[in-house]
Structures are given as C-alpha cells and as structure tokens.
C-alpha positions as a LaTeX table, in Angstrom:
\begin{tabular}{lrrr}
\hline
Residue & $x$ (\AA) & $y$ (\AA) & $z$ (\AA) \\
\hline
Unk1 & 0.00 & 0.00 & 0.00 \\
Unk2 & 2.36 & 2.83 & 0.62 \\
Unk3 & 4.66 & 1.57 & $-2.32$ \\
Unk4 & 7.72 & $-0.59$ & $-1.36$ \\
Unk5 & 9.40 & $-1.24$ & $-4.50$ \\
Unk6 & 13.33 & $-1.36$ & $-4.53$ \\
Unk7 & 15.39 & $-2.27$ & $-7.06$ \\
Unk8 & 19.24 & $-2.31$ & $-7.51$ \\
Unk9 & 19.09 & 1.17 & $-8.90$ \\
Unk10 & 17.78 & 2.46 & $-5.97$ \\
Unk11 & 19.96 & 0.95 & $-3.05$ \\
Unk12 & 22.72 & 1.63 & $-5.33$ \\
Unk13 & 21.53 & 5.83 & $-5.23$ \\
Unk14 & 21.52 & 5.09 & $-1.40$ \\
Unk15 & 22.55 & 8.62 & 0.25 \\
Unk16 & 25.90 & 8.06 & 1.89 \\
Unk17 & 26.56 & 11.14 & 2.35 \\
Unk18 & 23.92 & 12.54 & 4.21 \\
Unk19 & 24.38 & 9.54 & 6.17 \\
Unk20 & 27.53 & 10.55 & 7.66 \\
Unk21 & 27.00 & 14.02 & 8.31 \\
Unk22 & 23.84 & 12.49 & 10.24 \\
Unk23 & 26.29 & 10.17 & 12.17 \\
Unk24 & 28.41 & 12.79 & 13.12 \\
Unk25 & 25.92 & 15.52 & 14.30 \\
Unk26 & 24.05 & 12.94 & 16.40 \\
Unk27 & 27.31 & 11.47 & 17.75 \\
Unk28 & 28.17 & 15.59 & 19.06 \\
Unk29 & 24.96 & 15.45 & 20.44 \\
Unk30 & 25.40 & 12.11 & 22.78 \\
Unk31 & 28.52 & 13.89 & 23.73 \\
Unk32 & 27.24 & 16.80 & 24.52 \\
Unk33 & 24.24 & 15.34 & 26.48 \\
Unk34 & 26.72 & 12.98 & 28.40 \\
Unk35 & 28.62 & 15.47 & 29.26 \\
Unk36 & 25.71 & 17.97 & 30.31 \\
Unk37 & 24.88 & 15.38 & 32.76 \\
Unk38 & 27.99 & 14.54 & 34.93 \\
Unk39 & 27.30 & 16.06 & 38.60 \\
Unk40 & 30.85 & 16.77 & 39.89 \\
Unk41 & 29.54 & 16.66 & 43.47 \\
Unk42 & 29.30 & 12.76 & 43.38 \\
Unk43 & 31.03 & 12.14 & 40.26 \\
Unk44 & 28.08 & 10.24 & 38.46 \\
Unk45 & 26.86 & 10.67 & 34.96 \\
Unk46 & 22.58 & 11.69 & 34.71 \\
Unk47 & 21.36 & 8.71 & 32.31 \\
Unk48 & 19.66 & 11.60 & 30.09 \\
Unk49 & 22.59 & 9.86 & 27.20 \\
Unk50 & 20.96 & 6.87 & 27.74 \\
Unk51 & 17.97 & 7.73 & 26.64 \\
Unk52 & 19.01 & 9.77 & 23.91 \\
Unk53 & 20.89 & 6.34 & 22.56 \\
Unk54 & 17.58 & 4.55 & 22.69 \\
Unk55 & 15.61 & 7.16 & 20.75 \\
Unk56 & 18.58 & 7.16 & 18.52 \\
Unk57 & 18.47 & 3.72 & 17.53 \\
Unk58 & 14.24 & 3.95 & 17.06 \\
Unk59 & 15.48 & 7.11 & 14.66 \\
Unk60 & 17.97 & 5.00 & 12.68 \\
Unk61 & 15.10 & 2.39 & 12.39 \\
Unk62 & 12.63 & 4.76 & 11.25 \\
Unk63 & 15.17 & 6.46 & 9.17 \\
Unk64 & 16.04 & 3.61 & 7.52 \\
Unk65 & 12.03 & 2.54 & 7.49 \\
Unk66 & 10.86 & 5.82 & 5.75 \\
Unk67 & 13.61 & 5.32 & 3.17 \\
Unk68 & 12.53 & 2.43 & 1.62 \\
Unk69 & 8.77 & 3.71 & 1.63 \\
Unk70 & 8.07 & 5.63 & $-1.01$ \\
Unk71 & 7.49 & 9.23 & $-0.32$ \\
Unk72 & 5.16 & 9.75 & $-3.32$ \\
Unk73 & 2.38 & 7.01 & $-1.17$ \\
Unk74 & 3.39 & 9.46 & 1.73 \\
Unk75 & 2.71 & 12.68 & $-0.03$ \\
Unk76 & $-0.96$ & 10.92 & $-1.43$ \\
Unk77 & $-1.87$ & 9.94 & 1.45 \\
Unk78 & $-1.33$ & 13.77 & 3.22 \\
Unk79 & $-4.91$ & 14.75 & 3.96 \\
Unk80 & $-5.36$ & 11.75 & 6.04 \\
Unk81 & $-2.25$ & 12.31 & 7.69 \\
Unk82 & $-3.19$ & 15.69 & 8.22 \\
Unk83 & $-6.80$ & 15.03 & 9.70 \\
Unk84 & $-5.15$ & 12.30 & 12.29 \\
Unk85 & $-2.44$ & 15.06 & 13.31 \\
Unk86 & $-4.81$ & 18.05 & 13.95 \\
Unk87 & $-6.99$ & 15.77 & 16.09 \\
Unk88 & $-4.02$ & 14.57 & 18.25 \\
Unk89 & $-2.95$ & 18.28 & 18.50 \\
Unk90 & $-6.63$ & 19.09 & 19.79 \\
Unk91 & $-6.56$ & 15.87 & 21.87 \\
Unk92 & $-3.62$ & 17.34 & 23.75 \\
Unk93 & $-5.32$ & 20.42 & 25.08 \\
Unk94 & $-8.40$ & 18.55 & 26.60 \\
Unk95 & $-6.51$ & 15.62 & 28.09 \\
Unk96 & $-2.44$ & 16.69 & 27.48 \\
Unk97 & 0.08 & 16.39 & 30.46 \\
Unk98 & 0.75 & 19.48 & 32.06 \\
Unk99 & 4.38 & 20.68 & 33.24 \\
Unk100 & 6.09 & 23.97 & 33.57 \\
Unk101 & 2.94 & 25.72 & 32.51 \\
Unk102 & 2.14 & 24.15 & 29.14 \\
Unk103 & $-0.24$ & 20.98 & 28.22 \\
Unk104 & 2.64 & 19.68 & 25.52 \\
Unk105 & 2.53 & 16.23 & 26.37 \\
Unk106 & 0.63 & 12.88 & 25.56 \\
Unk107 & 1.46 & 10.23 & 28.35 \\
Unk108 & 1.50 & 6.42 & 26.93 \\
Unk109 & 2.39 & 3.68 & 29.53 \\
Unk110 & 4.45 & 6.05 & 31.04 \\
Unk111 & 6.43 & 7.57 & 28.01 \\
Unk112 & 5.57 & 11.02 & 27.44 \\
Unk113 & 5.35 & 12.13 & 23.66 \\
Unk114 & 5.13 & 15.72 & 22.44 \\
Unk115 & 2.35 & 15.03 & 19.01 \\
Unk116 & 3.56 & 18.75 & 17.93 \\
Unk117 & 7.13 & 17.60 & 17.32 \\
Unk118 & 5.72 & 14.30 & 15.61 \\
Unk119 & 3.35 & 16.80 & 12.98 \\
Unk120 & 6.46 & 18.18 & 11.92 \\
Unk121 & 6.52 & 15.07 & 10.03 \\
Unk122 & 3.56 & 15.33 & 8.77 \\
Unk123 & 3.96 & 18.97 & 8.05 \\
Unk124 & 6.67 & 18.33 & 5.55 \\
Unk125 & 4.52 & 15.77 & 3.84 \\
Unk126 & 1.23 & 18.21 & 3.69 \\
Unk127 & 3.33 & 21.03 & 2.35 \\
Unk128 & 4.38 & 18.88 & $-0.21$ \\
Unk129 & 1.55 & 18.11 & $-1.60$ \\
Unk130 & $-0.03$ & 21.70 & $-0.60$ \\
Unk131 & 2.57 & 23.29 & $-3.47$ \\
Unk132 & 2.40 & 20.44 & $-6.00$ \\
Unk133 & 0.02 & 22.63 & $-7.99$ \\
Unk134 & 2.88 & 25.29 & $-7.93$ \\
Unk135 & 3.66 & 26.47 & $-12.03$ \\
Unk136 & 6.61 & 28.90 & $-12.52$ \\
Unk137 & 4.79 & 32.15 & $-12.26$ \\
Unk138 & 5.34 & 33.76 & $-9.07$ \\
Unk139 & 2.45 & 33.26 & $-6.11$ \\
Unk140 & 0.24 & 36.06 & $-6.04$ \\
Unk141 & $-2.07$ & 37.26 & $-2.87$ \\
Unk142 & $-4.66$ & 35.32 & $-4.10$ \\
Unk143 & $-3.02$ & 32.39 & $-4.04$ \\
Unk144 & $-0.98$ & 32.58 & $-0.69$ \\
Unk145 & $-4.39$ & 33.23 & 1.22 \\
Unk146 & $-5.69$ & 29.60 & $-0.26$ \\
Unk147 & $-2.61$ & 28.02 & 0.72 \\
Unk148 & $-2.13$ & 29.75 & 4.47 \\
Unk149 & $-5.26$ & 28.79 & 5.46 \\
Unk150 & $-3.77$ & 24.93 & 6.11 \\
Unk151 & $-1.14$ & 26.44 & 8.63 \\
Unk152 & $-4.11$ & 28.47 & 11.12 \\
Unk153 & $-5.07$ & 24.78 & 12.30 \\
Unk154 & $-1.93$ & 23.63 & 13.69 \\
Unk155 & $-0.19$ & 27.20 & 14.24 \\
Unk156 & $-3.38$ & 27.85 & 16.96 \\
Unk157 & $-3.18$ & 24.09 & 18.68 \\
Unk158 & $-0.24$ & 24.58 & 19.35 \\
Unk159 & 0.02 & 28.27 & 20.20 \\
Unk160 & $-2.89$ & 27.59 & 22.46 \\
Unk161 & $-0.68$ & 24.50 & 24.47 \\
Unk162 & 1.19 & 27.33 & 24.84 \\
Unk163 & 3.97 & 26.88 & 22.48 \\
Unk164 & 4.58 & 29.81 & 20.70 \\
Unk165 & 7.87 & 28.62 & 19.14 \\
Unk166 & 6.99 & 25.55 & 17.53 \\
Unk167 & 3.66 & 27.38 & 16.41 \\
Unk168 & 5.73 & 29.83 & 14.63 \\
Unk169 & 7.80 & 26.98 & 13.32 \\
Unk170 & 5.30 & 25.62 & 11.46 \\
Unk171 & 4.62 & 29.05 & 9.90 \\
Unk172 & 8.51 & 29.79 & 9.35 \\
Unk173 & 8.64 & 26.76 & 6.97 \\
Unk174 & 5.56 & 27.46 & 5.00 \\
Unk175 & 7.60 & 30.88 & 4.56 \\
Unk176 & 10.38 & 29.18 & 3.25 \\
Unk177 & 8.98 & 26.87 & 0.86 \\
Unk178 & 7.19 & 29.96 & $-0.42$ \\
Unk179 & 10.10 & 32.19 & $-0.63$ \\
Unk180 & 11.88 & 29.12 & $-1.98$ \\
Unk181 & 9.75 & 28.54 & $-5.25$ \\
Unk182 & 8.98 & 32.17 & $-5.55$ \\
Unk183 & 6.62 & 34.78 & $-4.98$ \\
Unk184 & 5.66 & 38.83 & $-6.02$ \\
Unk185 & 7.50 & 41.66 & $-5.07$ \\
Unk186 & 4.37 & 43.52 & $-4.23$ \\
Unk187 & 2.87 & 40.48 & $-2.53$ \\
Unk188 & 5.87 & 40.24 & $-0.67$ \\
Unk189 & 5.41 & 43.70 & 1.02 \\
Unk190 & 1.72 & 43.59 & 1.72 \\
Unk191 & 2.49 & 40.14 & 3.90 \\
Unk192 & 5.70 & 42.39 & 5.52 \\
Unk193 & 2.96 & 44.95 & 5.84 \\
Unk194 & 0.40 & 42.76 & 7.48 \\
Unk195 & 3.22 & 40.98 & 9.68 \\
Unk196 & 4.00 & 44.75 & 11.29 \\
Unk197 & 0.45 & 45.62 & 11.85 \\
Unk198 & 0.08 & 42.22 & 13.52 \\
Unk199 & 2.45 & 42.32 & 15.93 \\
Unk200 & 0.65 & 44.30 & 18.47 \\
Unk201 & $-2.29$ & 41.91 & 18.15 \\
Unk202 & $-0.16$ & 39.04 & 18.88 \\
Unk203 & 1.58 & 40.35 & 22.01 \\
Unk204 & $-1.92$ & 40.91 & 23.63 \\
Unk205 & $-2.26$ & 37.50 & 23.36 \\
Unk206 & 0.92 & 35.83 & 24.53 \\
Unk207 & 1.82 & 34.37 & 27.83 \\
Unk208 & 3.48 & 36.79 & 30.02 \\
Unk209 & 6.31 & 34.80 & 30.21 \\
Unk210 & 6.54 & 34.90 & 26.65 \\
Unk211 & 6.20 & 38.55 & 26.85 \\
Unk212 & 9.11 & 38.63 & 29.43 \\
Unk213 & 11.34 & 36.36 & 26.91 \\
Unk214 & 11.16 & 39.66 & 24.36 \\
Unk215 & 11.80 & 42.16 & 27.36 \\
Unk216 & 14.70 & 40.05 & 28.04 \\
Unk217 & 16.47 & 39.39 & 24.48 \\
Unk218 & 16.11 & 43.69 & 24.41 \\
Unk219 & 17.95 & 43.81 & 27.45 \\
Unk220 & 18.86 & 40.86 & 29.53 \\
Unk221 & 21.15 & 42.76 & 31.95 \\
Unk222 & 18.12 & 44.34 & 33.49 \\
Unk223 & 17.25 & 41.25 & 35.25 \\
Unk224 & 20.55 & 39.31 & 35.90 \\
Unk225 & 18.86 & 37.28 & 38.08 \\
Unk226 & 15.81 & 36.51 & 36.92 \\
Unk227 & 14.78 & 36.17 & 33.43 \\
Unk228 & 18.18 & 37.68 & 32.02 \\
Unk229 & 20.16 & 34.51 & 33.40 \\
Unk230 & 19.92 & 31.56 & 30.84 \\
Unk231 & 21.49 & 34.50 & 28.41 \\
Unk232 & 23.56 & 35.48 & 30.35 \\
Unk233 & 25.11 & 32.52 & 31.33 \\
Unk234 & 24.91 & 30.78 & 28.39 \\
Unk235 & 27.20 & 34.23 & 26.49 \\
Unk236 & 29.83 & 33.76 & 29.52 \\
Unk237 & 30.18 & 29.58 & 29.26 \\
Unk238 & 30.45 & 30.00 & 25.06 \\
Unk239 & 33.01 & 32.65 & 25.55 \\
Unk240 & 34.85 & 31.14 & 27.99 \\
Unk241 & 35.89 & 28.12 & 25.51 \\
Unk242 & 38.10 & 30.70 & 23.52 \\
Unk243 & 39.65 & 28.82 & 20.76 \\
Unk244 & 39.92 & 25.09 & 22.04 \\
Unk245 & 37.51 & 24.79 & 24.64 \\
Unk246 & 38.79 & 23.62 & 28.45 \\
Unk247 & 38.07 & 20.00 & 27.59 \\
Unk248 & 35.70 & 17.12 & 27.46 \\
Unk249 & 33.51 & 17.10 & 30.61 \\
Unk250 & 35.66 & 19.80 & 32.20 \\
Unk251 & 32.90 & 22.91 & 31.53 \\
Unk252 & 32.40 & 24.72 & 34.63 \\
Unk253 & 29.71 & 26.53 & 33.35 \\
Unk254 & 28.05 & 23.52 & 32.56 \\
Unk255 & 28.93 & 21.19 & 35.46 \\
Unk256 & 28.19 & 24.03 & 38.27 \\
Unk257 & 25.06 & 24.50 & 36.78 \\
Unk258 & 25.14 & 28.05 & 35.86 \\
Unk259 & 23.35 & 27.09 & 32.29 \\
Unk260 & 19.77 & 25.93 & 32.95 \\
Unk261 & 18.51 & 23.84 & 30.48 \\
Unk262 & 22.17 & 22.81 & 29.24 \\
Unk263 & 21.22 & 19.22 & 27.59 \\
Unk264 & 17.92 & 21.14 & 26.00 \\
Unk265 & 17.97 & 24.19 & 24.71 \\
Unk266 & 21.24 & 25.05 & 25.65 \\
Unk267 & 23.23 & 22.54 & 24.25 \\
Unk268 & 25.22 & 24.57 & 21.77 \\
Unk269 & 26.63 & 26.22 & 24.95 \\
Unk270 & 28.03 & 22.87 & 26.80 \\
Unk271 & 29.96 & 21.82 & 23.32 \\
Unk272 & 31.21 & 26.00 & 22.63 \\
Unk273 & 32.66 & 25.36 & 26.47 \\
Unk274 & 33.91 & 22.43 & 26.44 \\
Unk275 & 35.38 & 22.49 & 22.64 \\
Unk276 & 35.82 & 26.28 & 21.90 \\
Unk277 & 35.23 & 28.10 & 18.28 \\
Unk278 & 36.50 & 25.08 & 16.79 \\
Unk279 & 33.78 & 22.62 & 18.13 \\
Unk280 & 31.11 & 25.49 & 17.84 \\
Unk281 & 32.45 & 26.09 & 14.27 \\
Unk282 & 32.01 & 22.00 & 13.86 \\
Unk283 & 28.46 & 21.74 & 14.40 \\
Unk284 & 27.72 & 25.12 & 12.39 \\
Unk285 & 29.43 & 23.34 & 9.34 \\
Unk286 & 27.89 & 20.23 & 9.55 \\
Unk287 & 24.44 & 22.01 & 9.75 \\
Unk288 & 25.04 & 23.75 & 6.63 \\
Unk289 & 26.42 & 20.85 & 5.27 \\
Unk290 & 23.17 & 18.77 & 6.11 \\
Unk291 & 20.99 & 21.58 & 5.06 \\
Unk292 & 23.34 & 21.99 & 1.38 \\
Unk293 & 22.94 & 18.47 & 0.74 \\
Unk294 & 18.66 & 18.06 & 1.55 \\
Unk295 & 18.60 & 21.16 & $-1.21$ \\
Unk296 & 21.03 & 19.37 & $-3.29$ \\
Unk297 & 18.93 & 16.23 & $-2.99$ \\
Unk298 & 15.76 & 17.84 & $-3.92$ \\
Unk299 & 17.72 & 20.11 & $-6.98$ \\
Unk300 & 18.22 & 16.93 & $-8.74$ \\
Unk301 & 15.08 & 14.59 & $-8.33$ \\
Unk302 & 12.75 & 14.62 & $-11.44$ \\
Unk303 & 9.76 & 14.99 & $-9.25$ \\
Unk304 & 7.73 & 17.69 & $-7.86$ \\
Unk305 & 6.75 & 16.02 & $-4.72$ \\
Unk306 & 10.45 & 14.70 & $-3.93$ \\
Unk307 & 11.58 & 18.63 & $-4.58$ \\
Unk308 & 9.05 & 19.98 & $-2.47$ \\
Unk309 & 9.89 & 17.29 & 0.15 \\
Unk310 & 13.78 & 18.80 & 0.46 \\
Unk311 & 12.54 & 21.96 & 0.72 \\
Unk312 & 10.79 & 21.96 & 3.26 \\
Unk313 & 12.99 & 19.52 & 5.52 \\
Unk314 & 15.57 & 21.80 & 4.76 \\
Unk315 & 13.71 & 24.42 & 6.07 \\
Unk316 & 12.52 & 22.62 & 9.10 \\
Unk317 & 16.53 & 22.14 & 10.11 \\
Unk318 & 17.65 & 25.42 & 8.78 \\
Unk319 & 15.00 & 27.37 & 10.90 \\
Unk320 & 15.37 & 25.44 & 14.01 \\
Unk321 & 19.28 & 25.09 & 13.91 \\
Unk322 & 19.35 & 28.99 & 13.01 \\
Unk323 & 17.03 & 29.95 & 15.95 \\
Unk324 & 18.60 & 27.31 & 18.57 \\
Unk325 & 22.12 & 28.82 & 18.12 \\
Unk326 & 20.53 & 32.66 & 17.89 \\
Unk327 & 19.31 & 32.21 & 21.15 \\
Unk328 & 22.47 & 30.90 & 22.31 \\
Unk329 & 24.28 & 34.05 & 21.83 \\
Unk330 & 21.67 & 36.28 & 22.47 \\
Unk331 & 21.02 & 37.25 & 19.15 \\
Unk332 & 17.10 & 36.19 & 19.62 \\
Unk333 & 14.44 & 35.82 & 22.55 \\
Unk334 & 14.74 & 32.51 & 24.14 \\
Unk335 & 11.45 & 30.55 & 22.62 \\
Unk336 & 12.72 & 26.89 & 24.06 \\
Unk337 & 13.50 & 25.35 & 20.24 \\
Unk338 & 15.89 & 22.63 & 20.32 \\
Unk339 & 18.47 & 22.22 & 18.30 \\
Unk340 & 17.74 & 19.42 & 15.69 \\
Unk341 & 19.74 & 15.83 & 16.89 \\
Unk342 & 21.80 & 17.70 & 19.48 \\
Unk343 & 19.68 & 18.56 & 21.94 \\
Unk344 & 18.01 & 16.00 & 24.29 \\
Unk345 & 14.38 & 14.68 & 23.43 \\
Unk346 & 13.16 & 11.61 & 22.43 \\
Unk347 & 10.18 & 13.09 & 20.08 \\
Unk348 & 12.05 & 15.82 & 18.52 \\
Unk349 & 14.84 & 13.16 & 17.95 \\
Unk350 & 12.67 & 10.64 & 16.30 \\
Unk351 & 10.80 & 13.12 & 14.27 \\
Unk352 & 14.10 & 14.41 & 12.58 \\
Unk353 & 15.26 & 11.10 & 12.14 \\
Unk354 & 12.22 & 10.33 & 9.99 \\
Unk355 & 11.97 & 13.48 & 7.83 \\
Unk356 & 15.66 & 13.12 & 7.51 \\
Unk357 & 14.39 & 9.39 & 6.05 \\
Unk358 & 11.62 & 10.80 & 3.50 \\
Unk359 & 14.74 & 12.93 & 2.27 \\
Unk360 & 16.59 & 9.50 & 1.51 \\
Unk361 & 13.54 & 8.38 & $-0.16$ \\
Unk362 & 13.85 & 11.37 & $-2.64$ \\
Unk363 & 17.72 & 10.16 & $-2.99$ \\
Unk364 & 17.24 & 6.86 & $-3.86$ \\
Unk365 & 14.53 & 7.72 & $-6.27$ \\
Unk366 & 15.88 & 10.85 & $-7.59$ \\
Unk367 & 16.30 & 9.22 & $-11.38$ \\
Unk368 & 13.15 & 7.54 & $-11.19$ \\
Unk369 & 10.61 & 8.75 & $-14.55$ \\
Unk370 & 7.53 & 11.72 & $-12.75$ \\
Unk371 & 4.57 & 9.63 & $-12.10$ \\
Unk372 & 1.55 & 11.53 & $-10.11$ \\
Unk373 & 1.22 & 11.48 & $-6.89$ \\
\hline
\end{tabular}
C-alpha cells in the first residue's frame, strides 16, 4: 500500500553522504548530552545519554524505514495524515500532560510524547503536496491566502498549548517553501505589511512569560537574576571556551550548573565550552552541510513532490538550527527550540530522524521517470 518497491538502482543511489554528516551531528549530540549530565559533586553521569541512545536507535530504524517507503504514497496519502495530526494536537489540550505551565505532552504507559514535534513530520509531507500545484509564475495574494489557510489549524493548537515557538515553526517553513519557489514583489510587502500591523495583536495575546522572553532578548542585563540569566550565562560559558575549549567534561559553566537547560535548549553552549570556536564552528558546518545536501537532494530529483519534500525539511533544520544557536548568543528571545539531533528529546529526535528518512527516499529515487502522486 504505501509503495515498497526497490530495485538495484535504488539501493545503489543510497545517500551516503547525508548519512555521515547524520552520524556525526548525532554522535556531538550524545557527547554533549553525556557530558551535560555529569554532577561533579558525586562524580556520576545523569542517564539523560541513555535515553538519547535509545531514541537514537528507534530514529535510525525509522530512518532507515521511511527510506525504503516511497514518499510519493506518503505525499498521497497527506490529507489523512493531516486530519489524524490536527486531532491529536486538539486531543492534547483537553486531556495533554501538564508541566512547567504548558499541556505539551501525551502520556503512553508512562512515556511522554510531544504530538507537535511528531506533525512536523507530517507537516513536511502536507506542504508537499499543498505546493504540488505550484507552475513557474510567481504566487500572487490570491493564491498565498488559499494556501495559508492549512497552517491556522496547527499554528493555533499549538500556540494555544502554549507553544509559541513551535507554532511559529510551522509558519517559518511554509515561509520558506514559499520564498523558496517564488513569490511577487508587491505580494511580498503587503504580507511584511500585514506581519508589522500584527504584531501588536499578537503580544496581547501571549503568555506573560513569553512577553518577558522579548523584554529580556532587548535587554537581559536588566534582570541578571531573573529572566536575564539563561542569556547570560549561556554568552559567559560560550566565551569562555576561547579557541579550544577547556576540555571534554571539564565545563564549569556547565557542570556548576550556571546554564539551565544545558542538555535542552542550551546545548550549543556545553559543546562551545567544552570544545571552543573550533567545536562550535564544527556543528555550524555540519548544519550547513546537512541543510546543502537536503537542497542538493531535492535540486536533482525529477519529481515535484520529492523537490518539495527537500525543501521543506531543509527548512525545518535550517530554521530550528538557526534559531537554537541565535538564542544561544543572544542574538534572539529565548522561545525553548531545540536544536535538531543535538539537543536531548526523544520526540524531537525521532521526528528528525524520519523526515531526515523521506529525504533518503527522494535520494534513492531521484532518477526515477515523474509519475503523479
């Protein structure tokens, strides 16, 4: 049913590549999460790494599993896919876990899930099929408002959890598949127009802790303290690496627990410590490398649905990598988006591993002859 057909030709176009430059980043991130979790006071190791390893191996499975589907059975079968996600997003605000303030999570036999990091998934596969109607002229007003319409369902489940940053994720990537195949200058500006006027609307409506997060990317040195401190902290650990870093496991930063959240969001932080501009400058590369090759991937497959596919999974790791390390540094309001395969979380792990799959499905089939989806 969803199309398992291999032949030589297609284990032979098998992407190696992108292989290894998944290997590597999710290797950092064990690291980095082993590391995060050694308590100096009695000299054991939090078992946060193991855990990671095991949602690793489920991601290579499913990685592996969504390669040798078919993506085209995927991208036909999208509006069911769809209607089964938004009703597990709903599901989550009537009978969702609650912690730290949010309803995020779906307990099952005592495994907690996050379903808005799973419909990322599902996301990439609606948004392929969304834009398969796409011709070369440019997308007009007209034509945006038809396809934005499919992004108000999950943008306001989620917002309403409250997760503003995954909500706005969702958006971002619609963006950039947008901006990606093209779209009018003067279209352009009326949705820049619309975005300024809009702003005021939205921060009546956010949390005020969300609200603080803005206050505190303006000016985090008003509250040192307080809100201020992950930023703070997280600027004084990365700059303390210098050049080298002070060593594997030796971040004091990290293991005095100055950085909150350091095997989460702040992950980028433990491995700039502990390995300097050179490890920082590691992962950067290997991001760009990941997102260059996804592109590359979708340049050259014959199909619309395989292009579209790339796009936006390259947008998915672009956005979140980009807004992960911008928080980092202080160069954007903290909005609690992991980094993609480095940062610790079973559901966000698994999720990338299997969009990072559908892109191996394009690979492998990249020479195949267009067929409809």
């Amino acid at each position: 049913m969803l199309g398992v057909k291999l032949d030589r030709k297609h284990i032979e176009n098998f992407d190696v590549f992108l292989l290894v430059i998944i290997f590597l980043i999710t290797t950092i991130g064990v690291l980095a999460i082993y590391s995060a979790g050694f308590d100096p006071v009695d000299g054991k190791v939090r078992t946060f790494y193991l855990k990671q390893i095991y949602f690793l191996l489920m991601g290579y499975f499913l990685y592996m599993a969504f390669s040798i589907i078919g993506y085209k059975k995927l991208v036909k079968y999208s509006y069911i896919l769809f209607i089964l996600g938004i009703a597990v997003l709903f599901a989550v605000l009537i009978m969702g876990h609650v912690g730290k303030g949010a309803t995020r999570w779906i307990s099952l036999g005592g495994l907690k899930i996050q379903p808005s990091e799973f419909f990322k998934f599902v996301w990439v596969i609606m948004l392929a099929r969304l834009f398969l109607d796409f011709s070369m002229s440019k997308f007009g007003m007209l034509d945006l408002m038809k396809k934005i319409l499919w992004v108000i369902p999950p943008f306001l489940l989620v917002f309403l959890q409250p997760d503003l940053g995954t909500a706005g994720t969702f958006l971002a990537v619609w963006g950039i598949v947008v901006i990606f195949l093209g779209i009018k200058r003067v279209t352009f500006i009326i949705i820049i127009t619309s975005l300024f006027f809009a702003a005021p609307i939205l921060w009546t409506h956010m949390k005020p802790y969300q609200k603080q997060r803005v206050v505190t990317f303006l000016n985090p040195e008003a509250d040192p303290f307080g809100s201020g401190y992950h930023v703070i902290q997280s600027k004084i650990a990365i700059g303390s690496g210098g050049l080298m870093g002070k060593g594997f496991m030796k971040g004091t930063q990290s293991h005095l627990k100055f950085i909150p959240e350091r095997h989460t969001d702040f992950i980028f932080a433990v491995i700039a410590e502990e390995f300097g501009f050179v490890g920082g400058s590691t992962v950067v590369v290997l991001f760009l490398l990941l997102v260059t090759r996804i592109i590359y991937i979708g340049v050259n497959s014959k199909e619309a649905a395989g292009k579209l596919v790339c796009i936006a999974s390259g947008g998915f790791f672009f956005f979140q990598f980009f807004v992960n390390l911008s928080m980092t540094v202080g160069m954007m309001p903290v909005v609690g988006i992991p980094m993609p395969m480095v940062s610790y979380g079973g559901s966000s792990l698994i999720t990338f591993m299997s969009i990072l799959g559908l892109v191996n499905s394009v690979a492998m089939r990249r020479f195949d002859s267009p067929s409809e989806v």
